[in-house]
C-alpha positions in Angstrom: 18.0 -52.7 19.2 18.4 -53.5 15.6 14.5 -53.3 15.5 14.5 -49.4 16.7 17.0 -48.4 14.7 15.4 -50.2 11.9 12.0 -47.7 12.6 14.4 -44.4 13.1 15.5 -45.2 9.8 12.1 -45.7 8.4 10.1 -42.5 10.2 13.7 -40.2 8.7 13.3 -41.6 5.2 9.6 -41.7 4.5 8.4 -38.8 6.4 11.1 -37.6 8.6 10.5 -37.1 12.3 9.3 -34.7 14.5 12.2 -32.9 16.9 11.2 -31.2 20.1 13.2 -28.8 21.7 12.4 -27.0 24.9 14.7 -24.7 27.6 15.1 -25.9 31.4 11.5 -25.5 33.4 9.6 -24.4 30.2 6.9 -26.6 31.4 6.3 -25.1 34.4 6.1 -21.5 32.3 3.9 -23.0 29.9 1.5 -24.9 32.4 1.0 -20.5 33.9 0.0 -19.0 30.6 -3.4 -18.7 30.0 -3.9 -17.1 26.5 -1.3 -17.3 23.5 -1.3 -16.0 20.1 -0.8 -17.4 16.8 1.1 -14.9 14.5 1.0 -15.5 10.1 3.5 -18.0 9.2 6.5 -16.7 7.9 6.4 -18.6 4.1 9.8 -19.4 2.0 10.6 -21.3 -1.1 13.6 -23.2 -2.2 12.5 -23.5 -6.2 14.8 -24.7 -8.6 16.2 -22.2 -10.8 14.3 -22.7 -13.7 11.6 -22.3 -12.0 12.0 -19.5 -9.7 12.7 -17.6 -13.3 9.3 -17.8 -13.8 8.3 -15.5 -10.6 9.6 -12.1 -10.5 9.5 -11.3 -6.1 6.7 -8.9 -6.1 4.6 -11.7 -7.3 6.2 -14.5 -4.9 5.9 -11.2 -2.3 1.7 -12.1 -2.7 1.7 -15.4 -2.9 4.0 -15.7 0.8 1.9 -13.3 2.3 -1.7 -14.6 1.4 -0.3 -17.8 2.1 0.7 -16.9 5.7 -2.5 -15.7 6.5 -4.3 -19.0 4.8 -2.2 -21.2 7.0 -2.8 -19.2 9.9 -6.3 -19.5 9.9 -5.7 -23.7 9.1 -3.7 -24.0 12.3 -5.9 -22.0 14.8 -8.8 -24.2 13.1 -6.9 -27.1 13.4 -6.2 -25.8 17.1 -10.1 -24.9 17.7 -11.6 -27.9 16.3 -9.3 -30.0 18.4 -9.9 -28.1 21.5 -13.3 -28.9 21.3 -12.4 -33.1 22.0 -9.5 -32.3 24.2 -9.1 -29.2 26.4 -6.3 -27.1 26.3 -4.6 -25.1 29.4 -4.2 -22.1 27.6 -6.6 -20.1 25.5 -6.0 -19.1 21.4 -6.2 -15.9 20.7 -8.9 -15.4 17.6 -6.8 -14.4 14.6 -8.9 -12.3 13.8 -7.8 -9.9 17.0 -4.6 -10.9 16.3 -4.4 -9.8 12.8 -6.7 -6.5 13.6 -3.7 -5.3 16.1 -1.5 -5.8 13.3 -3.4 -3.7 11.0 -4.2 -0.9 13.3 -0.7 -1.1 14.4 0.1 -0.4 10.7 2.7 -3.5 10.7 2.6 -5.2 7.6 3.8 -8.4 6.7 7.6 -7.8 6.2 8.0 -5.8 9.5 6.3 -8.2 10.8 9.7 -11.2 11.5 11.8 -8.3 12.2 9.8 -7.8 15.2 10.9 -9.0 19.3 8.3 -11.8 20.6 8.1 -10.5 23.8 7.1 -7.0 22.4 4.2 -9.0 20.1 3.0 -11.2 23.1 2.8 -7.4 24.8 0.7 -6.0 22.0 -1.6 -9.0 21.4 -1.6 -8.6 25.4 -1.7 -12.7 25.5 1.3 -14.7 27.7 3.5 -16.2 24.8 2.8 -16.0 20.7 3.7 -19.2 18.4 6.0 -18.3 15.4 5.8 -20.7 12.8 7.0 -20.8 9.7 7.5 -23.1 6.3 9.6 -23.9 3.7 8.3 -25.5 0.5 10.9 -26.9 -1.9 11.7 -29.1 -4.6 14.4 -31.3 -4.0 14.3 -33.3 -7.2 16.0 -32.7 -10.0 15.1 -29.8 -12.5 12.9 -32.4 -15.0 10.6 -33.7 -11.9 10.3 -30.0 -10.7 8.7 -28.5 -13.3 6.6 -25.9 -12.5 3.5 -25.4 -14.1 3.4 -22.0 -15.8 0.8 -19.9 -14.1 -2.6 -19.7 -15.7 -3.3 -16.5 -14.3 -3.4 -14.1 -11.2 -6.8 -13.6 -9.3 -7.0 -10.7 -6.7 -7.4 -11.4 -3.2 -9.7 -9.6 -0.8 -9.4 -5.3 -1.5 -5.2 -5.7 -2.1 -3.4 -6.7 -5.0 -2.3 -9.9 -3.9 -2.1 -12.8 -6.2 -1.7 -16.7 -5.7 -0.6 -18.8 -8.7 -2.4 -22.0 -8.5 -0.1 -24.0 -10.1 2.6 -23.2 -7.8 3.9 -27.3 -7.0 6.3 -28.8 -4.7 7.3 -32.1 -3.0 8.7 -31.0 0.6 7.5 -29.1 3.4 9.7 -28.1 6.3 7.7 -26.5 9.3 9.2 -25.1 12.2 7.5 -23.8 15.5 8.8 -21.7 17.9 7.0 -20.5 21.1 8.0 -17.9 22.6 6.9 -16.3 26.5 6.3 -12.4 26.8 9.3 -12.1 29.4 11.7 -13.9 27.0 13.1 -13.4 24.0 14.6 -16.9 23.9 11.9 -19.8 22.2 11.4 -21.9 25.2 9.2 -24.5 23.3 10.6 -25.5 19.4 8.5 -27.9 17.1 11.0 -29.3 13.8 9.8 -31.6 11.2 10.1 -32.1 7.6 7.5 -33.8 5.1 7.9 -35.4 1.8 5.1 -35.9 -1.4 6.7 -38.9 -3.4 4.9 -36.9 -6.3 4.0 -33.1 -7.3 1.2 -32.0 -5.1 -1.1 -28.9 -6.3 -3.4 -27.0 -4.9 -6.6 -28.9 -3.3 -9.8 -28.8 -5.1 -11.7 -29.2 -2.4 -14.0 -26.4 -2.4 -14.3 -26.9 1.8 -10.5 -25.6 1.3 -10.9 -23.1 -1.3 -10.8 -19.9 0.7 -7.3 -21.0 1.7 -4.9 -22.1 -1.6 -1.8 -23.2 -1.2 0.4 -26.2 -2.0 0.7 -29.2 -0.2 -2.5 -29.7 1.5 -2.0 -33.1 2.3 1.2 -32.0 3.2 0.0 -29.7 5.6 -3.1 -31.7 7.3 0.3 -34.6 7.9 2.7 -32.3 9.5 -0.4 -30.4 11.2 -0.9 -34.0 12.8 2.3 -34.3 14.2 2.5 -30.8 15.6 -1.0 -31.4 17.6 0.7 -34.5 18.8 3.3 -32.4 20.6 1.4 -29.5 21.1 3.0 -28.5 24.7 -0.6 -26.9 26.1 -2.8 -30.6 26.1 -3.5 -31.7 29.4 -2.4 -35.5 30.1 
């Protein structure tokens, strides 16, 4: 017993642990779906005040919204190259469909959390849509916080969207929710928090360069424990 609680202890501290939540005979529903979409992740940050002085919220605005569409793109290729090993029992919706019936829907990003689930799943015309979302923070005090000061904005694709690529943080707390197309209520929710014991920038890995945000190795962690739990593997 004292063993156990000894490893809880460990997994909260150092990384902090996964929690699963799912509604009464979800798993039947989820085992009857056949195609589910991914929507852009809904991005926050928790800055310290110092630092968030240094962004005014037009240019946070464009970094959260060409950050939702990066990580996206990393979790349906995360999803697609794992797929590939291990079937799943439902199908991913390309994002780019996803994100076309968005744009000729004329829903932009801000609309886009506002919206029902059930009406999304309708419109993507797929059986349930995953709603995930992030929150990347600095928990330490103001002088291991620091934000580098940008070195500059560079535009992203036709809009005027900009991505700072200094932008640092230590924590990174994901949440999932799946939602069905008949249901408004998530009947599938994935929790987990991850810590950097240090600043983490941008990666300069130029395989990753078409998607820059913080916390890469960060994200590839938490993305780990989310496929671990991913309710659509077969066992």
């Amino acid at each position: 017993m004292k063993t156990l609680l000894t490893g809880v202890v460990l997994c909260l501290v150092l990384a902090g642990c996964s929690t699963i939540n799912s509604t009464t005979g979800s798993q039947a529903k989820i085992r009857s779906h056949k195609t589910i979409a991914i929507i852009p992740f809904e991005v926050r940050f928790d800055l310290r005040n110092k630092n968030r002085q240094k962004f005014n919220e037009e240019e946070l605005a464009g970094v959260r919204h060409f950050m939702a569409l990066g990580l996206q793109q990393y979790l349906y290729n995360w999803l697609k190259n794992y797929s590939r090993k291990r079937k799943f029992t439902a199908s991913i919706q390309n994002i780019d469909i996803t994100d076309s019936i968005l744009t000729e829907k004329k829903i932009s990003y801000a609309m886009l959390y506002n919206m029902s689930r059930t009406e999304l799943a309708k419109m993507f015309d797929v059986d349930a849509v995953l709603t995930p979302n992030v929150i990347f923070a600095q928990p330490n005090s103001e002088a291991a916080s620091l934000l580098a000061i940008p070195l500059g904005a560079v535009p992203l694709g036709s809009g005027n969207v900009f991505f700072y690529t200094r932008l640092a943080t230590q924590q990174m707390k994901m949440q999932v929710l799946l939602t069905d197309r008949e249901s408004e209520t998530s009947m599938w929710t994935f929790e987990t928090k991850t810590n950097n014991s240090k600043l983490t920038k941008p990666s300069t890995n130029r395989q990753k360069e078409n998607i820059l945000y913080p916390l890469f190795d960060n994200i590839d962690e938490t993305l780990i424990k989310f496929i671990r739990k991913f309710p659509y593997k077969e066992f």
